[in-house]
ZAGU-51864 format. One record per residue (C-alpha): residue number from 1; residue in three letters; chain; x, y, z. Coordinates in steps of 0.2 Angstrom, whole numbers, plus 2048, in hexadecimal, padded with zeros to 3 digits. Each point is the difference from the previous one (the first is absolute). Example, Ala and Ser with C-alpha at 12.3 -4.5 7.8 and 13.67 -1.06 7.14 Angstrom:
BEGIN
<pt seq="1" type="ALA" mol="A" px="83E" py="7EA" pz="827"/>
<pt seq="2" type="SER" mol="A" px="806" py="811" pz="7FD"/>
//
This chain:
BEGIN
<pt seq="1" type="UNK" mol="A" px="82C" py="7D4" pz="833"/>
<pt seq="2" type="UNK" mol="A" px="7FD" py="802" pz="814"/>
<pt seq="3" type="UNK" mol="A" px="7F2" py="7F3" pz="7FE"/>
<pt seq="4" type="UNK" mol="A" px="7F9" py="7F3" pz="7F6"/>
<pt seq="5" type="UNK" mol="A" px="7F6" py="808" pz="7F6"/>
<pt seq="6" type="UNK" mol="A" px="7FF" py="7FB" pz="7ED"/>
<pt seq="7" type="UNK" mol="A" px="802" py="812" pz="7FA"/>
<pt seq="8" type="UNK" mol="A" px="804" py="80F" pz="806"/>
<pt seq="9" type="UNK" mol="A" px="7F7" py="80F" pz="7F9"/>
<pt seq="10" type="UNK" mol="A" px="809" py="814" pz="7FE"/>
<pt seq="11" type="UNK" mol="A" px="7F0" py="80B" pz="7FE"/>
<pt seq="12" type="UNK" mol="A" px="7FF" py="813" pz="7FF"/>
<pt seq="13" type="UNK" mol="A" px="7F5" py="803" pz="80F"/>
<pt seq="14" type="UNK" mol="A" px="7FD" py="810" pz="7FA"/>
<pt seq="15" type="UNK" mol="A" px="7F7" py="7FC" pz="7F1"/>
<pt seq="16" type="UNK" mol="A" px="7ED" py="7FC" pz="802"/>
<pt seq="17" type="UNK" mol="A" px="7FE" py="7F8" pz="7EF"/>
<pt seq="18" type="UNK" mol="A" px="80F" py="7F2" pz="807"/>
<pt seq="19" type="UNK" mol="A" px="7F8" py="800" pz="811"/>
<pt seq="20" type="UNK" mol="A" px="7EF" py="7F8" pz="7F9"/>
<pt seq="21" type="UNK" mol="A" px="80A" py="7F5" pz="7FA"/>
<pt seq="22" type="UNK" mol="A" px="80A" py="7FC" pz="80F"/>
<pt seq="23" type="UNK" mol="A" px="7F0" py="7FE" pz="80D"/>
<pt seq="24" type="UNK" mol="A" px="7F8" py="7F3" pz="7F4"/>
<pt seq="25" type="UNK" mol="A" px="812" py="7F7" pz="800"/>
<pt seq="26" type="UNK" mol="A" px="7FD" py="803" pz="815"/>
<pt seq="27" type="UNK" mol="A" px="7EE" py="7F9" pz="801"/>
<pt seq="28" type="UNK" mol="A" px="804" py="7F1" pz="7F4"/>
<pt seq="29" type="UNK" mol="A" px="810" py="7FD" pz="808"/>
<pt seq="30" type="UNK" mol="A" px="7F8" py="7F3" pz="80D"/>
<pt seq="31" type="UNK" mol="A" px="810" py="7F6" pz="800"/>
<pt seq="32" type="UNK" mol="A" px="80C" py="80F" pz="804"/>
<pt seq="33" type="UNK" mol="A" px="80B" py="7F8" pz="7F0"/>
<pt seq="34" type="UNK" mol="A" px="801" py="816" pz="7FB"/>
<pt seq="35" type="UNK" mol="A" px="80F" py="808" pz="809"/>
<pt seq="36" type="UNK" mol="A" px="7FB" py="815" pz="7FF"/>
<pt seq="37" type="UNK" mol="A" px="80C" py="80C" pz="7FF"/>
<pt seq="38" type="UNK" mol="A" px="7F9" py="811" pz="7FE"/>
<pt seq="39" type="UNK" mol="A" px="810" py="80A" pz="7F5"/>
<pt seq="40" type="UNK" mol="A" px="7F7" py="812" pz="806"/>
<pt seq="41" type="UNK" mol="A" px="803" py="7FB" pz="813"/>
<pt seq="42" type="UNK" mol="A" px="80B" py="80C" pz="809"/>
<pt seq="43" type="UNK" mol="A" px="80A" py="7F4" pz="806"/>
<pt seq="44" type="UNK" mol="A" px="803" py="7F8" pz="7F0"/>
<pt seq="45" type="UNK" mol="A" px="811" py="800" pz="7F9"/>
<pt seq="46" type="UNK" mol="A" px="802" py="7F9" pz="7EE"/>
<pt seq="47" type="UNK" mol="A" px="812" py="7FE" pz="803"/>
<pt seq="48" type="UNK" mol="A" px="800" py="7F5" pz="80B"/>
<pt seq="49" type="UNK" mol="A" px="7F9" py="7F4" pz="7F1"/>
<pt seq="50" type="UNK" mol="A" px="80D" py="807" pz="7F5"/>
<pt seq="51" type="UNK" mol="A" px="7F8" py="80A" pz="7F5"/>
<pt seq="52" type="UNK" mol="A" px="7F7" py="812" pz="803"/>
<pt seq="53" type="UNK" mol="A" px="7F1" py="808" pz="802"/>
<pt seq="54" type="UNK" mol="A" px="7FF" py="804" pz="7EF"/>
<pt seq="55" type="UNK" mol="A" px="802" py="7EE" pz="7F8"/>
<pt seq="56" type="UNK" mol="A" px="7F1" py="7FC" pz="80E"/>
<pt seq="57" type="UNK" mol="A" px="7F6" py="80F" pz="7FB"/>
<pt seq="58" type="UNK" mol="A" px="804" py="7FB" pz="7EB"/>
<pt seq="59" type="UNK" mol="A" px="7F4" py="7F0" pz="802"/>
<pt seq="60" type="UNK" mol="A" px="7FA" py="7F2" pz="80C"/>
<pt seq="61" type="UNK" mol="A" px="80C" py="7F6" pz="807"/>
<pt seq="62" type="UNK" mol="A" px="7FF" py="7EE" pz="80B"/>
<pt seq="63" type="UNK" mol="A" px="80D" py="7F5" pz="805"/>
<pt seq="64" type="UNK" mol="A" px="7FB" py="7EB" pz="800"/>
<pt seq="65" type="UNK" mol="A" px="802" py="7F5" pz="80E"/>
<pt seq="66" type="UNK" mol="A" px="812" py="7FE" pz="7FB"/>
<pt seq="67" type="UNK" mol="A" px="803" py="811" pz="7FF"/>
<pt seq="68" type="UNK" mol="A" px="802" py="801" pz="7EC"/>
<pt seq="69" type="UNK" mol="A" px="7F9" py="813" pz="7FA"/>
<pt seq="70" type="UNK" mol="A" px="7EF" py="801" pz="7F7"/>
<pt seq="71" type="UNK" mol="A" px="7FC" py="80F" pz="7F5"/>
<pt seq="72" type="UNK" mol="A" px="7F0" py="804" pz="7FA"/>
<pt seq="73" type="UNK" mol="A" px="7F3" py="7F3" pz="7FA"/>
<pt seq="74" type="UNK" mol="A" px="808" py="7F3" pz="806"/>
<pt seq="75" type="UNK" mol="A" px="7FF" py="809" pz="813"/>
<pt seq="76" type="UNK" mol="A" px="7EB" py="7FF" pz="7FD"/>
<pt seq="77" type="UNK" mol="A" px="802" py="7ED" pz="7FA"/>
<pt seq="78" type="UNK" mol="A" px="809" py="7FB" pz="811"/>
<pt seq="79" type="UNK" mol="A" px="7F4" py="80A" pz="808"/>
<pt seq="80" type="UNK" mol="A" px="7EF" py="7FB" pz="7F7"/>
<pt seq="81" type="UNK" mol="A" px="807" py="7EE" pz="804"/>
<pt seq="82" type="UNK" mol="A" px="804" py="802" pz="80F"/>
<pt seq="83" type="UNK" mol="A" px="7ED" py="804" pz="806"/>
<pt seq="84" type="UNK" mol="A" px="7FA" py="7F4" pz="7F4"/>
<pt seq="85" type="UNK" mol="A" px="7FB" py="807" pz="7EF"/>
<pt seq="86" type="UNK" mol="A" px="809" py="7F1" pz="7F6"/>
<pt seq="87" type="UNK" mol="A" px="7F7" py="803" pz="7F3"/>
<pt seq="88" type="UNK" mol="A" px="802" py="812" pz="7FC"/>
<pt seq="89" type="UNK" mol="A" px="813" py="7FD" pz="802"/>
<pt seq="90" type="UNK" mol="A" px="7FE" py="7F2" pz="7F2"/>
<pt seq="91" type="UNK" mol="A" px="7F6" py="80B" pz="7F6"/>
<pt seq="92" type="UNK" mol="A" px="80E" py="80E" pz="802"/>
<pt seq="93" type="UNK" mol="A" px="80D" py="7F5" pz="7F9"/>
<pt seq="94" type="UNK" mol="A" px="7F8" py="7FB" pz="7F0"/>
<pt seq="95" type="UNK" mol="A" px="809" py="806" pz="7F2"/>
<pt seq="96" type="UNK" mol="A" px="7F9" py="811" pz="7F9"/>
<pt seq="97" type="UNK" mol="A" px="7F6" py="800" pz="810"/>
<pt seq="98" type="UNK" mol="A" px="812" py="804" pz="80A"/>
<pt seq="99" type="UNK" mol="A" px="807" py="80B" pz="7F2"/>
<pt seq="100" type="UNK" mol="A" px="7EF" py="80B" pz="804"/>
<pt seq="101" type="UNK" mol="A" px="803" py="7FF" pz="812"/>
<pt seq="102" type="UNK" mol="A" px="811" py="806" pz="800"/>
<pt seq="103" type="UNK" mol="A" px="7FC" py="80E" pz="7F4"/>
<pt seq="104" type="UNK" mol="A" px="7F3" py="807" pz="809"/>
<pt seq="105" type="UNK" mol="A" px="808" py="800" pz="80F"/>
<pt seq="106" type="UNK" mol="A" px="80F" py="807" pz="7FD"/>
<pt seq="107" type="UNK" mol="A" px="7F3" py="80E" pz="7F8"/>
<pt seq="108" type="UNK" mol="A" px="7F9" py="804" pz="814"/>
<pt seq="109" type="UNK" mol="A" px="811" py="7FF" pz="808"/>
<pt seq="110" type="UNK" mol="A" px="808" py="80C" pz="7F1"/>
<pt seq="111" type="UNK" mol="A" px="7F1" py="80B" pz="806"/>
<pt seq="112" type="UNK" mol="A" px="7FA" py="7FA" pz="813"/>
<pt seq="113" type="UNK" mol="A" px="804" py="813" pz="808"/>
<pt seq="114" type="UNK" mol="A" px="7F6" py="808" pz="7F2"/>
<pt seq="115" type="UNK" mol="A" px="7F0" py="7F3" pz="802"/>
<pt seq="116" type="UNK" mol="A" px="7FF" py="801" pz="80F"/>
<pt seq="117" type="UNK" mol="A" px="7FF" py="814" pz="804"/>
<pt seq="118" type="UNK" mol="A" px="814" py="801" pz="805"/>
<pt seq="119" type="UNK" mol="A" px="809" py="80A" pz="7F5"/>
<pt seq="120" type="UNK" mol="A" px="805" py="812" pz="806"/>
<pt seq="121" type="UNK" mol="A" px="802" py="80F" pz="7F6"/>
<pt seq="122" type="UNK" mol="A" px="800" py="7F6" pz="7F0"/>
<pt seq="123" type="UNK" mol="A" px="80F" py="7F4" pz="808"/>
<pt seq="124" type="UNK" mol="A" px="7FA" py="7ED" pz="800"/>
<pt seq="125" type="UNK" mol="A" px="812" py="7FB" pz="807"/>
<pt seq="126" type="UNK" mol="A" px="7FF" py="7F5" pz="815"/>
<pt seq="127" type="UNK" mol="A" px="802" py="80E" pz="80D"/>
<pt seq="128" type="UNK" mol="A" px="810" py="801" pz="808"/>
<pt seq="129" type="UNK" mol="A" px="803" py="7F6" pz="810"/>
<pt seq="130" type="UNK" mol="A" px="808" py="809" pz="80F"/>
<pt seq="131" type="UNK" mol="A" px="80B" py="7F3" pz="80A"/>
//
C-alpha cells in the first residue's frame, strides 16, 4: 500500500447502502489506520490491481498492511478492528456466528445492484466502464 495504513478498503462509491457504511468507517477512523479506495472513481483502474472491474464490483474487497487480498467478511473484520470494534470482530468469528455472517453477506453482494435501486431494465449486472 502507498501508506501505512492497516487496511485498505475497495468500496462501490455508487452504492448508498456501502456508503453508510464507509462514512461510519470515516468518522471512527480517528487513527487513519483505513486506506479508501473508491472502485466507482473515474480514475479507478482495476487493472492496475490485477484483477477487473468486475471481480471488484462481485464483492468487497481489502488488501492488509502487507498487501495480502481480503474478500468479504474478513475485509469488515480488518476494518471493524481497525476503528476499534474488537469485540464485534471476536463475536464474528465464533463459530456458527461466522458461518451466518458469510452467508448473509454473500446474500447482499449476490443482490447489492438490485437492493439498492441499480438494476436497469431488469439487468442487475456492474455498468460498463469506459476507459
Amino acid at each position: 500500500m502507498a501508506h501505512e495504513a492497516e487496511v485498505e478498503v475497495f468500496y462501490d462509491g455508487d452504492c448508498p447502502l456501502c456508503m453508510r457504511e464507509i462514512r461510519m468507517l470515516k468518522r471512527r477512523d480517528a487513527r487513519r489506520a483505513i486506506r479508501f479506495t473508491d472502485i466507482a472513481a473515474p480514475d479507478f483502474d482495476a487493472l492496475v490491481y490485477g484483477l477487473t472491474q468486475a471481480d471488484f464490483m462481485a464483492r468487497i474487497r481489502g488488501r492488509d498492511a502487507e498487501g495480502r487480498w481480503l474478500e468479504g467478511v474478513d475485509v469488515f473484520r480488518h476494518l471493524y478492528r481497525a476503528v476499534g470494534f474488537r469485540r464485534l470482530v471476536a463475536l464474528s468469528e465464533w463459530p456458527g456466528v461466522a458461518t451466518l455472517a458469510e452467508i448473509a453477506y454473500e446474500a447482499f453482494a449476490k443482490n447489492r445492484l438490485r437492493l439498492t435501486g441499480r438494476c436497469e431494465a431488469d439487468a442487475c449486472t456492474p455498468p460498463a466502464r469506459v476507459t
